[in-house]
N, C-alpha and C positions, 0 to 999 in steps of 0.2 A: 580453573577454567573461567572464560570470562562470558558474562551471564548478557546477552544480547536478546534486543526485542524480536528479531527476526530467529525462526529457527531454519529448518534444511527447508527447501525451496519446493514446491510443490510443482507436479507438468501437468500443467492444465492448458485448453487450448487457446492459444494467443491472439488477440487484436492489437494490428499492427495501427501505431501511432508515431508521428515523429513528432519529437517537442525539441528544445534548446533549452539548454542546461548550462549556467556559468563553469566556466573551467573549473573555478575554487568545490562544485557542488559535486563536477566528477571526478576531482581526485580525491573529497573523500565517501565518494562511490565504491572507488577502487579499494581504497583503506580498507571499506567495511567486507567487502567481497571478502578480502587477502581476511580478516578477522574470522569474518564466518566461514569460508574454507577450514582454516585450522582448526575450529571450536568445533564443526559439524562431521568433518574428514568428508566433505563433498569434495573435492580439487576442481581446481579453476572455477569457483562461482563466476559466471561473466557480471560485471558492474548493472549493467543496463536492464538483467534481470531482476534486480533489487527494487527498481523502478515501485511497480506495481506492489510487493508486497507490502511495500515500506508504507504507501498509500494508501492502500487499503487498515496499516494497523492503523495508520492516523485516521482514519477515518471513523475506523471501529471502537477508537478512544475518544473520540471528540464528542464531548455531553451535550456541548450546545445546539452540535449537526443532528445528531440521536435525536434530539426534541424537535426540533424544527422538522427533520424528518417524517418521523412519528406525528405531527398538530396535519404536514400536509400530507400525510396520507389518510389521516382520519378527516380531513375538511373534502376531500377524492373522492372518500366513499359511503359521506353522509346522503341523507334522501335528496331526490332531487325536488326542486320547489320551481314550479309554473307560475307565472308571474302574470 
């Protein structure tokens, strides 16, 4: 079985976005769909829904965003200083 970063796809409720996407980016959209289909037994993952999850791991991986994150939300909710 092949071991993918994405698992079955969760229905949570959607905010509608368009973006543009190189062709090369959405046929291996489709690839990963056709992948995660088989490994999950979801059928017909649609591509476009991959969008979001995929983004969100990256985002939830990214150590540098995490800190930069994390420094501005703690610089948000220090005291406030009157000048």
């Amino acid at each position: 079985m092949t071991k993918l970063k994405l698992g079955p796809l969760s229905d949570d409720k959607p905010v509608k976005v368009t973006v543009e996407i190189p062709a090369a980016v959405h046929r291996h959209l489709v690839a990963y769909a056709e992948v995660l289909s088989s490994s999950t037994g979801q059928p017909g993952v649609d591509p476009a829904k991959l969008i979001a999850p995929m983004i969100e791991r990256f985002m939830a991986t990214d150590r540098a965003f995490a800190k930069a994150r994390k420094s501005r939300a703690h610089l948000s909710s220090g005291p406030e200083r009157s000048g």
